[in-house]
PAROFI-713590 format. One record per residue: residue number from 0; x, y, z of N, C-alpha, C in turn; residue in one letter. Coordinates in Angstrom, 2 decimals. Example, Ala and Ser with C-alpha at 12.3 -4.5 7.8 and 13.67 -1.06 7.14 Angstrom:
// residues 2
    i     n.c1     n.c2     n.c3    ca.c1    ca.c2    ca.c3     c.c1     c.c2     c.c3  aa
    0    13.19    -5.69     7.80    12.30    -4.50     7.80    13.20    -3.30     7.80   A
    1    12.85    -2.25     7.08    13.67    -1.06     7.14    12.90     0.03     7.87   S
// end
This chain:
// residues 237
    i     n.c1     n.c2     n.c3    ca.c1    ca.c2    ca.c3     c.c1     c.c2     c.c3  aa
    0   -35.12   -17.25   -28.08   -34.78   -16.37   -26.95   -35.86   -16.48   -25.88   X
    1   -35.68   -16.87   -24.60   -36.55   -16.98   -23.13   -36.85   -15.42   -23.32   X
    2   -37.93   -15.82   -22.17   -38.54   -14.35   -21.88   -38.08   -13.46   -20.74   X
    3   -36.91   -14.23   -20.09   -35.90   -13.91   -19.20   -35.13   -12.94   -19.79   X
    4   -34.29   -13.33   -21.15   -33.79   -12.49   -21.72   -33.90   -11.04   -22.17   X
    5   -35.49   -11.54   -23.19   -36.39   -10.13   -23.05   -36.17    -9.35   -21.94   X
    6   -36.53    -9.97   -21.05   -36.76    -8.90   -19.85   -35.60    -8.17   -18.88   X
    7   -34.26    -8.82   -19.50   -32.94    -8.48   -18.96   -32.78    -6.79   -19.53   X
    8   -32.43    -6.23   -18.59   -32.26    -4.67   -18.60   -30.73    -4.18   -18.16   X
    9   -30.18    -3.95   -19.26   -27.98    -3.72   -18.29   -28.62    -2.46   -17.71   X
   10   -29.40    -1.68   -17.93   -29.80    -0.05   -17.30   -29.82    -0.53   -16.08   X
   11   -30.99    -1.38   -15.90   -31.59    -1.59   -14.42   -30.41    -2.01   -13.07   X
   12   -30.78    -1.39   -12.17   -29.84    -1.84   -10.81   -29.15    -3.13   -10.76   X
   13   -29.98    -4.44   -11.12   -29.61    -5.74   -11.15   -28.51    -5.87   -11.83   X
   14   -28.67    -5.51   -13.30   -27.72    -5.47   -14.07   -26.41    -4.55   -14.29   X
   15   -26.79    -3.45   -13.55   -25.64    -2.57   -13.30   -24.70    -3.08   -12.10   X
   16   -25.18    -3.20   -11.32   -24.58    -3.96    -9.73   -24.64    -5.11   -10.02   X
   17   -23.98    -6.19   -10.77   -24.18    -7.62   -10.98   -22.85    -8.01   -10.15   X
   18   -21.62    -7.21    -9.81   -20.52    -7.60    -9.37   -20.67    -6.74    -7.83   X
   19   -21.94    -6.06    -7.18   -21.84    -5.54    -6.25   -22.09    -6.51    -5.20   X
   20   -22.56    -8.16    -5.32   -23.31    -9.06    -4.66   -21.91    -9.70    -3.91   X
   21   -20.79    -9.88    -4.66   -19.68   -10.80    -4.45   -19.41    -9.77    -2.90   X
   22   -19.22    -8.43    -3.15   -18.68    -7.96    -1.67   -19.10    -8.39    -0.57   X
   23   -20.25    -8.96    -0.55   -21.10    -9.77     0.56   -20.76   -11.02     0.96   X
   24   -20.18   -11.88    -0.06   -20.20   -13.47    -0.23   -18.56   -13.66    -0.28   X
   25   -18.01   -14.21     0.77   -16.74   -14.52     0.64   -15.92   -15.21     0.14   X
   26   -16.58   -16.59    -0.51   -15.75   -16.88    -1.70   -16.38   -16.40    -2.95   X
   27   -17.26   -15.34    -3.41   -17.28   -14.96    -4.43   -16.22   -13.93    -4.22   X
   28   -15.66   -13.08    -3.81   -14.88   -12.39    -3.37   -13.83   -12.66    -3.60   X
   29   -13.13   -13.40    -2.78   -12.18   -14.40    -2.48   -11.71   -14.67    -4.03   X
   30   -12.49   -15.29    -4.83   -12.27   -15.46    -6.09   -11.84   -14.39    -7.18   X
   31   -12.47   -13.42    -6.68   -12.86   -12.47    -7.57   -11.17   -11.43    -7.52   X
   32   -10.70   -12.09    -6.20    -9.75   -11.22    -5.73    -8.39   -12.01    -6.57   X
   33    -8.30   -13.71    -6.54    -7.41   -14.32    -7.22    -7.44   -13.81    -8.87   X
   34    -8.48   -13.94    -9.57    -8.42   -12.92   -10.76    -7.79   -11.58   -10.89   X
   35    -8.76   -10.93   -10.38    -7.52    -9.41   -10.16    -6.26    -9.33    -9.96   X
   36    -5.59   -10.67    -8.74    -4.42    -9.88    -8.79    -3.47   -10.62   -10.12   X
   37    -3.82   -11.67   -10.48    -3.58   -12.53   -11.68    -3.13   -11.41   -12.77   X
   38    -4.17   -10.77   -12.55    -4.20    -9.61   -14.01    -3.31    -8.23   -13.62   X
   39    -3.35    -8.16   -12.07    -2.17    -7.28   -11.62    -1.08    -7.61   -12.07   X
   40    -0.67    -8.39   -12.18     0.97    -9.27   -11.73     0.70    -9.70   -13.58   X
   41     0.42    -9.93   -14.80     0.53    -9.57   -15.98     1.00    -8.50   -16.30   X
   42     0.26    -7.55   -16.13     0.48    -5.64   -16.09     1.91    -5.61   -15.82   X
   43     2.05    -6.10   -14.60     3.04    -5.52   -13.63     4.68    -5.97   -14.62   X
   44     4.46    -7.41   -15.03     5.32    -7.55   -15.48     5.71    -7.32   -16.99   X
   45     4.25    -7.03   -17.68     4.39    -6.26   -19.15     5.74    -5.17   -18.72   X
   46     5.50    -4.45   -18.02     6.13    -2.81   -17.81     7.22    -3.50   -16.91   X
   47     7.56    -4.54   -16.18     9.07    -4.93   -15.76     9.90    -4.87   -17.45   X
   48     9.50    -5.42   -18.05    10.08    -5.98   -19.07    10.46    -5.02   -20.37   X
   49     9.45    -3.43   -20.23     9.97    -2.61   -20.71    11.00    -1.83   -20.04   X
   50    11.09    -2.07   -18.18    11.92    -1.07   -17.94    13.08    -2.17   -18.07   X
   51    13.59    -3.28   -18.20    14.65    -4.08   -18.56    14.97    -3.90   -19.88   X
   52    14.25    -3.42   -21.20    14.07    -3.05   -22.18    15.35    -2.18   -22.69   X
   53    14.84    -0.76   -21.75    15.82     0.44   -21.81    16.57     0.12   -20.71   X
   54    16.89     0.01   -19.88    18.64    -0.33   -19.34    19.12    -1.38   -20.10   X
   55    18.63    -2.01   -20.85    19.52    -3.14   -21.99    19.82    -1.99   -23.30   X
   56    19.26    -1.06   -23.20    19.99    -0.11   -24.14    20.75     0.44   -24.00   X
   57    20.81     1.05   -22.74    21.42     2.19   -22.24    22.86     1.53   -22.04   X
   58    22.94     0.26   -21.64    24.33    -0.36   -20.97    24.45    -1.10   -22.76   X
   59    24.00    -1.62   -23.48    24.54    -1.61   -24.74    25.14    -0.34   -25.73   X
   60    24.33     0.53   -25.38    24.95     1.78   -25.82    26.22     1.98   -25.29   X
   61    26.53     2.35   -23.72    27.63     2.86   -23.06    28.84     1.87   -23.50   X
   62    28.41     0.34   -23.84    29.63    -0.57   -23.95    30.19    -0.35   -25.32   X
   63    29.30     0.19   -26.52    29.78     0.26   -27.57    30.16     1.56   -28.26   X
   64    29.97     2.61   -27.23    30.41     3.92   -27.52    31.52     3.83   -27.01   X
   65    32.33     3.31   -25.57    33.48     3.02   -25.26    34.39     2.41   -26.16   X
   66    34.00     1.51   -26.54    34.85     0.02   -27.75    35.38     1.29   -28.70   X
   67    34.18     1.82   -29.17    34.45     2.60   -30.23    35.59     4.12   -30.24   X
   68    34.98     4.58   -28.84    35.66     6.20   -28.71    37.41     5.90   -28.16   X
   69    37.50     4.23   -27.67    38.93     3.68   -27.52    39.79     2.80   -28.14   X
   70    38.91     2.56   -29.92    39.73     2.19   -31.06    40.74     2.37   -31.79   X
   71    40.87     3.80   -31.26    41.52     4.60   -32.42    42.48     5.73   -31.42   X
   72    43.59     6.67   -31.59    43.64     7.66   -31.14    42.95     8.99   -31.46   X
   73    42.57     8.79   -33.02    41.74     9.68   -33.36    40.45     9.98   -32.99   X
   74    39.81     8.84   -32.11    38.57     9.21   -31.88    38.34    10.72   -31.33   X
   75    37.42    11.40   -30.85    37.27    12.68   -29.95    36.35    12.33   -29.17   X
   76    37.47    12.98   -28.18    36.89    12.61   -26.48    35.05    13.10   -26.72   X
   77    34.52    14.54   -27.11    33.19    14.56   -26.82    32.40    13.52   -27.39   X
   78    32.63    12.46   -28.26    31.71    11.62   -28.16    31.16    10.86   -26.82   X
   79    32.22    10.58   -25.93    31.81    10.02   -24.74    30.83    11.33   -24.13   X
   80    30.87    12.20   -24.03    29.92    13.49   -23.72    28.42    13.23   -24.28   X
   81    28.64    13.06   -25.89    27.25    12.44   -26.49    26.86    11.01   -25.51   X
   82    27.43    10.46   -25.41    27.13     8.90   -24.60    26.40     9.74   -23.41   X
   83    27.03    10.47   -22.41    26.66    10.91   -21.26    24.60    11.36   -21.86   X
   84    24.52    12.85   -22.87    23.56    13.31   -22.83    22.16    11.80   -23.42   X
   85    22.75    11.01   -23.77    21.96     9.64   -24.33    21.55     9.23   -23.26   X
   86    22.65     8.66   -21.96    21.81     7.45   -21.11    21.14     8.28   -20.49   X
   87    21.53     9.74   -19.91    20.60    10.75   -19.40    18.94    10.37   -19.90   X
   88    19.05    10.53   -21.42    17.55    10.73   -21.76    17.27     9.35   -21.94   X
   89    17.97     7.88   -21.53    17.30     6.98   -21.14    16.96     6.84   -19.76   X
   90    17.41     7.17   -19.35    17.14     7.62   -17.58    15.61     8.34   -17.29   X
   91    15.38     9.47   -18.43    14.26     9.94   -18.13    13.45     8.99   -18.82   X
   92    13.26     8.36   -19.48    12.33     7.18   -20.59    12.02     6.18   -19.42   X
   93    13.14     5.88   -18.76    12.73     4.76   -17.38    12.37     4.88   -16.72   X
   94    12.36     6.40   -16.04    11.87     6.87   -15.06    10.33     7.49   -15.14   X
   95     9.50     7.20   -16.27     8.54     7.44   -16.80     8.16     6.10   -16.79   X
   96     8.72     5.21   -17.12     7.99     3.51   -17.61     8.17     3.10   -15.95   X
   97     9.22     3.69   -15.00     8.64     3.02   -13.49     7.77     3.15   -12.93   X
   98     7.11     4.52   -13.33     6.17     5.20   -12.52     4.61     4.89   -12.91   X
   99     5.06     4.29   -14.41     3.92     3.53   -14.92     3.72     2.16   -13.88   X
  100     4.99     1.78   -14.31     5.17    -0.01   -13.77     4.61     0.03   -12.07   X
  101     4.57     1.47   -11.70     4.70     1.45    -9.98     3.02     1.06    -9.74   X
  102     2.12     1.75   -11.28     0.93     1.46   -10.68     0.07     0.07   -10.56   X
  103     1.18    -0.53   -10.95     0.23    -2.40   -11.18     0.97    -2.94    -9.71   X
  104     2.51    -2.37    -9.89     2.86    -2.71    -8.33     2.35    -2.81    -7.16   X
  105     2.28    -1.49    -7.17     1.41    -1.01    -5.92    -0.07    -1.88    -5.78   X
  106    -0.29    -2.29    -6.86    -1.87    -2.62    -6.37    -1.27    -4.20    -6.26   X
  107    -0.54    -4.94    -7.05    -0.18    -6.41    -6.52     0.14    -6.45    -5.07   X
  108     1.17    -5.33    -4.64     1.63    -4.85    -3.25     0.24    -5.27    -2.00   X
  109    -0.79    -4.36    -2.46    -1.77    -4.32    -1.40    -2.66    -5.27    -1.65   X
  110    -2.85    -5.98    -2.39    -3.29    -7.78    -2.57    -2.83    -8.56    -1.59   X
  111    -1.32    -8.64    -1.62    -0.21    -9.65    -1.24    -0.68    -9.44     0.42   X
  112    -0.36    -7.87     0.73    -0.17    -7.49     2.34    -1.14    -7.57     2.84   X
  113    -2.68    -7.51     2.29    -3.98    -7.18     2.87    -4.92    -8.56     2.40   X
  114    -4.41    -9.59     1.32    -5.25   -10.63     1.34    -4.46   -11.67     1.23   X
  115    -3.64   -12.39     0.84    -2.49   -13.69     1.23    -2.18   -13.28     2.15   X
  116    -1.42   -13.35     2.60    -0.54   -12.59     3.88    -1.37   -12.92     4.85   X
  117    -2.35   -12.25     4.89    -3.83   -12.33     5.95    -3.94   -13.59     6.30   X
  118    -4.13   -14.52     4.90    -4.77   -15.85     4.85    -3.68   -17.01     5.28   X
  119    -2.46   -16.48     5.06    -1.25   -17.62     5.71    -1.49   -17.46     6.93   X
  120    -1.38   -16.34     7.26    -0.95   -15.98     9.23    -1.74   -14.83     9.16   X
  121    -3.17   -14.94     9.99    -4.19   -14.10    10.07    -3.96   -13.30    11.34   X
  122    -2.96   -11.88    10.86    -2.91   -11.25    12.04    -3.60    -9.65    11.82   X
  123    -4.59    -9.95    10.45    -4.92    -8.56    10.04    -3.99    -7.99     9.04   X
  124    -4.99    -7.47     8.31    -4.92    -6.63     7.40    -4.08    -5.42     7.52   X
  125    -3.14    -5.04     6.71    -1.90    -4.02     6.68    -2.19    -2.72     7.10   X
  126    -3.60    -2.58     6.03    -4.54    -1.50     5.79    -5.81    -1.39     6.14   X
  127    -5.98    -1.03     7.23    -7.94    -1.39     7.51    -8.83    -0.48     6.31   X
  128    -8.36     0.43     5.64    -9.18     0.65     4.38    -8.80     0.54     2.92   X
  129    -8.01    -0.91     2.68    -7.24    -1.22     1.38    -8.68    -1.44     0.25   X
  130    -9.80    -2.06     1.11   -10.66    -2.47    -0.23   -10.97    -1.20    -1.44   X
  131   -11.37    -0.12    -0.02   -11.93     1.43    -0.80   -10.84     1.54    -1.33   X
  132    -9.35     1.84    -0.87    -8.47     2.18    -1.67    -8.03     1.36    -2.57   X
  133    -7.96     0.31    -3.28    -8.25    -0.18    -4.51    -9.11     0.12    -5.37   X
  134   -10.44     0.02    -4.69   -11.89    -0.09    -5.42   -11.64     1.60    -6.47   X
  135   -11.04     2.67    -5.16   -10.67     3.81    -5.88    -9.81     3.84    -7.12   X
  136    -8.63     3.40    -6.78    -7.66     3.25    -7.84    -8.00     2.31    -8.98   X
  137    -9.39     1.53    -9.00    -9.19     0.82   -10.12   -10.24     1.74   -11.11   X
  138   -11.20     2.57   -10.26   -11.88     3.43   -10.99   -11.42     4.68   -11.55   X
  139   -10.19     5.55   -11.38    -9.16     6.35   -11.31    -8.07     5.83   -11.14   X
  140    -7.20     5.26   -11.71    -6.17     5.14   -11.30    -5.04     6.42   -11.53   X
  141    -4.09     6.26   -10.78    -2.67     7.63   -10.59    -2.13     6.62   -10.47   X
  142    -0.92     7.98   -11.04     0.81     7.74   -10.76     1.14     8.06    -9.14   X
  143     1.85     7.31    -8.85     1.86     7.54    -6.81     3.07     8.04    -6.68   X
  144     4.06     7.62    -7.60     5.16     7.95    -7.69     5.93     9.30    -8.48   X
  145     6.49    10.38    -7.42     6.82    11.69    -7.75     7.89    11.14    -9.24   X
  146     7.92    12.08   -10.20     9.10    11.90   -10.71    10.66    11.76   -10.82   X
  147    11.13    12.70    -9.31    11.91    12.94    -8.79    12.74    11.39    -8.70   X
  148    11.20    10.84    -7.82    11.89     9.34    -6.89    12.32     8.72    -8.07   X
  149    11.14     9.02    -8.90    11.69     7.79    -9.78    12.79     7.52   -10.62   X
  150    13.17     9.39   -10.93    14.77     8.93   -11.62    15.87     8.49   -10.57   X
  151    15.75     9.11    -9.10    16.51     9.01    -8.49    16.63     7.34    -7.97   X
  152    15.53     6.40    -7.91    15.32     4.75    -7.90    16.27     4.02    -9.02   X
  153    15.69     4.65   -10.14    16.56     3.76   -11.14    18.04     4.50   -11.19   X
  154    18.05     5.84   -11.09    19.92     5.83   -11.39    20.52     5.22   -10.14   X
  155    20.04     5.08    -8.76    20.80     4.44    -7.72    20.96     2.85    -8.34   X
  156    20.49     2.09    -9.19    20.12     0.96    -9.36    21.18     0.31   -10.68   X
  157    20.96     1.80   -11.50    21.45     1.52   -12.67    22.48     2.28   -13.48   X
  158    21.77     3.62   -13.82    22.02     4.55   -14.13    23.53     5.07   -13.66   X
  159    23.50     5.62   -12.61    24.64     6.22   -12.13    25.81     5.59   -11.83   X
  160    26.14     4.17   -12.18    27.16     3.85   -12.37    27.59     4.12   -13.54   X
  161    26.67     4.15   -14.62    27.10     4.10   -16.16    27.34     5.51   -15.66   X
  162    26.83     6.68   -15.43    27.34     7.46   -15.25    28.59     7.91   -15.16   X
  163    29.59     7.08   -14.00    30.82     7.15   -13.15    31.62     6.59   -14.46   X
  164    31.21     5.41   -15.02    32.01     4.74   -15.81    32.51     5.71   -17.11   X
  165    31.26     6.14   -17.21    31.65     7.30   -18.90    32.42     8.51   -18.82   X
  166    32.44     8.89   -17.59    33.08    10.32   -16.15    34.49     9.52   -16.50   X
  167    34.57     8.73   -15.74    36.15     7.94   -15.99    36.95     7.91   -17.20   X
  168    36.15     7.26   -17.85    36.69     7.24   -19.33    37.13     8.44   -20.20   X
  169    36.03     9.12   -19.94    36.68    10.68   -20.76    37.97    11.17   -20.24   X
  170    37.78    11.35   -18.85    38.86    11.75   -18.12    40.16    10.84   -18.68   X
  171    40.37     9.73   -18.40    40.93     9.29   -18.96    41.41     8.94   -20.80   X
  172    40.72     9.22   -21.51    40.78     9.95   -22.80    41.30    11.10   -23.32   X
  173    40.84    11.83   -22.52    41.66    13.19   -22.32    43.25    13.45   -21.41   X
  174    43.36    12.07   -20.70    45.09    11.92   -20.54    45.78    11.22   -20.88   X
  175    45.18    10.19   -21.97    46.07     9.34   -23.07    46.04     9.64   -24.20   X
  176    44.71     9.67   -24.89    44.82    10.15   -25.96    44.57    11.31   -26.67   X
  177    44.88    12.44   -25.75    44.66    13.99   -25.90    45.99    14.59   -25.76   X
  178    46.73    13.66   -25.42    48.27    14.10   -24.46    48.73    14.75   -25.56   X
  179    48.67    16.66   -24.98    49.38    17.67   -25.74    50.16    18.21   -24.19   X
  180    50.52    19.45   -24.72    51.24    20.41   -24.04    49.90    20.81   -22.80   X
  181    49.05    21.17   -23.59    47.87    21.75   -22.43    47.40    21.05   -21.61   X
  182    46.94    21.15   -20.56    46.31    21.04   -19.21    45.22    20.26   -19.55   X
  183    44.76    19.16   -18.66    43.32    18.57   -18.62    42.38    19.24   -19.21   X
  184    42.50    19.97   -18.54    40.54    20.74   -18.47    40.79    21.35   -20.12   X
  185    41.97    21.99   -20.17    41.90    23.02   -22.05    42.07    21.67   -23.13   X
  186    42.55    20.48   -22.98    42.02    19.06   -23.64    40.87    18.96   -23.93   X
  187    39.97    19.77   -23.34    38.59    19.57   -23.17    37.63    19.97   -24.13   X
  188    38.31    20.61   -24.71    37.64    21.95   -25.64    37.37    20.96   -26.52   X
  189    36.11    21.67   -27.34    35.00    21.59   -28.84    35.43    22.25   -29.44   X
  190    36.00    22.26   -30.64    36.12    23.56   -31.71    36.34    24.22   -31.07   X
  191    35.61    25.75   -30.89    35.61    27.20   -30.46    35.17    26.93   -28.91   X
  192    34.62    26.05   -28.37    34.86    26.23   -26.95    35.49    26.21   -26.32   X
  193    35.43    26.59   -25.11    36.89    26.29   -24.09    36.70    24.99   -23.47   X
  194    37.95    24.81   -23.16    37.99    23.63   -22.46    37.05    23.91   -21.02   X
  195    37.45    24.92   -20.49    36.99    25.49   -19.39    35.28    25.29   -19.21   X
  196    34.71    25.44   -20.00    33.27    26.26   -20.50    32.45    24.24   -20.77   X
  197    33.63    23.65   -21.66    33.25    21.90   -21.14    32.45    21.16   -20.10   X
  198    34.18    21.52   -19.20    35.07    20.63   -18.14    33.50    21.17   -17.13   X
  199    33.17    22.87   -17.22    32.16    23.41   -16.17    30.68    22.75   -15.86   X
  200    30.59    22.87   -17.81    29.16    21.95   -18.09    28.93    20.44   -17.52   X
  201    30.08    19.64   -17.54    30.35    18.24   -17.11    29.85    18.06   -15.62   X
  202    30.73    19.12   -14.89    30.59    19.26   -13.44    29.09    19.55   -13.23   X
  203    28.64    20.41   -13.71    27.11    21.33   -13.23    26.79    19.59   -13.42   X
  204    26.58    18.94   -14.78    25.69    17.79   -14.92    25.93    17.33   -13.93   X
  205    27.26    16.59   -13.10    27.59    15.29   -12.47    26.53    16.13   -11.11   X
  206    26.93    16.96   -10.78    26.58    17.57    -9.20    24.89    17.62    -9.38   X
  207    24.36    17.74   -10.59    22.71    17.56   -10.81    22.46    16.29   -10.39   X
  208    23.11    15.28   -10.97    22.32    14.10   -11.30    23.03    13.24    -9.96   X
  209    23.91    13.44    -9.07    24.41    13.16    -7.70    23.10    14.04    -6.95   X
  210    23.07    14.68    -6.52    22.02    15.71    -5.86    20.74    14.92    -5.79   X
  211    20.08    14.41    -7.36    19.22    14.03    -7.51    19.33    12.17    -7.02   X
  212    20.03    11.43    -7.12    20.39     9.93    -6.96    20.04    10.02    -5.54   X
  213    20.98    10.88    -4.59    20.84    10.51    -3.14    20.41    11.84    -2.43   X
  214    19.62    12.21    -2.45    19.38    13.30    -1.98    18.36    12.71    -1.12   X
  215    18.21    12.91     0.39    17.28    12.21     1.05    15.84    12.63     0.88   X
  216    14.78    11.97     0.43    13.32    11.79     0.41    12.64    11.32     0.72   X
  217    11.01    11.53     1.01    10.22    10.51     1.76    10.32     9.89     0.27   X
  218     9.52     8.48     1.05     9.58     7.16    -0.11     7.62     7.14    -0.54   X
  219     8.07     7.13    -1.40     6.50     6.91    -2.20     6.04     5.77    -2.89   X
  220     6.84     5.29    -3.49     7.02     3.73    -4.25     6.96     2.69    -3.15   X
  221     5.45     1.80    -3.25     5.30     0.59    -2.61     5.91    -0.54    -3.11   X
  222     6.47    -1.20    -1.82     6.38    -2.80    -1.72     7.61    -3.20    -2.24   X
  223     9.30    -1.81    -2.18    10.39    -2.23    -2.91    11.11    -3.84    -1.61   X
  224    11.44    -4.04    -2.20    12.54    -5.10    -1.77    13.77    -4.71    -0.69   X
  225    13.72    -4.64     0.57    14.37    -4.57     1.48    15.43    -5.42     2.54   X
  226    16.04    -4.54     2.87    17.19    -6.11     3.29    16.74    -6.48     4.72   X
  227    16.42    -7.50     5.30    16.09    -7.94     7.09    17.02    -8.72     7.51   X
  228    18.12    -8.83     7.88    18.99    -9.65     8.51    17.90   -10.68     9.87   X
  229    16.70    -9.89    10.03    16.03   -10.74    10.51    15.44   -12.44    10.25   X
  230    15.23   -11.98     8.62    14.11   -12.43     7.89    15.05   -13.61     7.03   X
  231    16.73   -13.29     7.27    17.51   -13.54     6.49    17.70   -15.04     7.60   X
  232    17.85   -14.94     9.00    17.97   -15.97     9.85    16.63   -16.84     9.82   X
  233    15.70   -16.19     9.88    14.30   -17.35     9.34    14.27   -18.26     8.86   X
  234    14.45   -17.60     7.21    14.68   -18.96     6.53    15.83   -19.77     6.58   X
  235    16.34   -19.26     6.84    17.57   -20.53     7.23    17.16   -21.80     8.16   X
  236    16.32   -21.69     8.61    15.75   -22.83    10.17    15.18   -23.68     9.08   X
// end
C-alpha cells in the first residue's frame, strides 16, 4: 500500500467532493450526464414494463370473465359486476406504478430537453435552472404526479374502455339471458337486493370514474407524447 493511500481521507473535502470538480469541466460533465441518463431510461423502462404488466391483466381478466359469464345461460349477470370492482382495483395498482414510472420520466424528459436537444440545435436550454432541479430531485426525489392525474391518464388510455365494454355486456346479459317478465333494472337484483339499489350502485360508479377520466386539469406529468400536425409535415421532407 503507497503512502498516498494511507493518507486518503473519504471524511476530508477532496474526497467528499470528488464528483464536485466535473461541474466545472465540460466533458467531464458531458459524460457524466450520458451515464445518468443511461440509468434514467433503465429505471424508466423497468416501471414501463410493470405498468404493461397490469393492463395485460386487467384486459386478460375482462376477456375471460366475458367468455365465461357468456357460456352458459346460467351464468349470473353480477359476475360481470365482480369484473367491473377488479379492473377498478387494477386501475388503482397502475395508477400508483405511473406515478412511480413518472419519476425516471420526468428526469429522462429534462436530459433530452435541456442537454441533447441543446446539442443538436443549440437554441438553449428549456429550463435555465434544470441542473439545480435535478441535482434536487436526485437527492430527494418525489412523486410530481397528483394521483388524481394519474388514474385519470391511464383510464383515458386504457381503462375506461374496458370499462364501457363490461357496462355493455351486463346490460346486455340482463336482456338475453335474464329475459323474465320484469323490467331491466329489477333483472338486476342479488339475492335480497333490489334490482333498483344495483342498477343505482352501477350508475354512482360509471358517473365517478367518467368525472374522474375527463374532468379538466392542469397537467403535471412531463414529456407525454403529443400530436403536431406541424411536426407531422417535417418529417415527411
Amino acid at each position: 500500500m503507497t503512502s498516498s493511500d494511507d493518507d486518503f481521507d473519504p471524511e476530508a473535502r477532496e474526497g467528499r467532493e470528488v464528483a464536485g470538480e466535473a461541474a466545472t469541466d465540460r466533458s467531464d460533465f458531458l459524460s457524466l450526464m450520458g451515464h445518468v441518463y443511461r440509468g434514467e431510461v433503465g429505471r424508466a423502462n423497468a416501471w414501463r414494463t410493470r405498468l404493461d404488466r397490469t393492463t395485460n391483466w386487467a384486459v386478460v381478466l375482462t376477456a375471460t370473465l366475458l367468455t365465461w359469464a357468456f357460456s352458459a345461460e346460467t351464468r349470473p349477470h353480477y359476475v360481470i359486476l365482480v369484473g367491473m370492482a377488479m379492473v377498478a382495483l387494477f386501475l388503482v395498482f397502475e395508477a400508483r406504478r405511473y406515478r412511480i414510472y413518472d419519476v425516471w420520466r420526468s428526469r429522462v424528459r429534462l436530459l433530452e430537453e435541456n442537454v441533447f436537444a441543446n446539442a443538436l440545435d443549440p437554441e438553449g436550454a428549456e429550463q435555465r435552472g434544470w441542473r439545480k432541479l435535478l441535482s434536487r430531485d436526485l437527492r430527494t426525489p418525489t412523486v410530481k404526479t397528483p394521483l388524481a392525474e394519474a388514474v385519470a391518464r391511464r383510464s383515458r388510455r386504457i381503462y375506461f374502455p374496458l370499462f364501457i365494454v363490461l357496462l355493455l355486456a351486463w346490460v346486455i346479459h340482463l336482456a338475453v339471458f335474464d329475459a323474465t317478465d320484469m323490467g331491466l333494472i329489477q333483472r338486476a337484483s342479488i339475492g335480497r337486493l333490489p334490482g333498483t339499489v344495483v342498477a343505482g350502485a352501477v350508475s354512482l360508479f360509471y358517473a365517478t370514474i367518467t368525472g374522474i377520466t375527463f374532468w379538466p386539469r392542469e397537467r403535471h406529468a412531463k414529456g407525454e407524447l403529443q400530436s403536431d400536425e406541424q411536426a407531422q409535415d417535417d418529417w415527411k421532407a
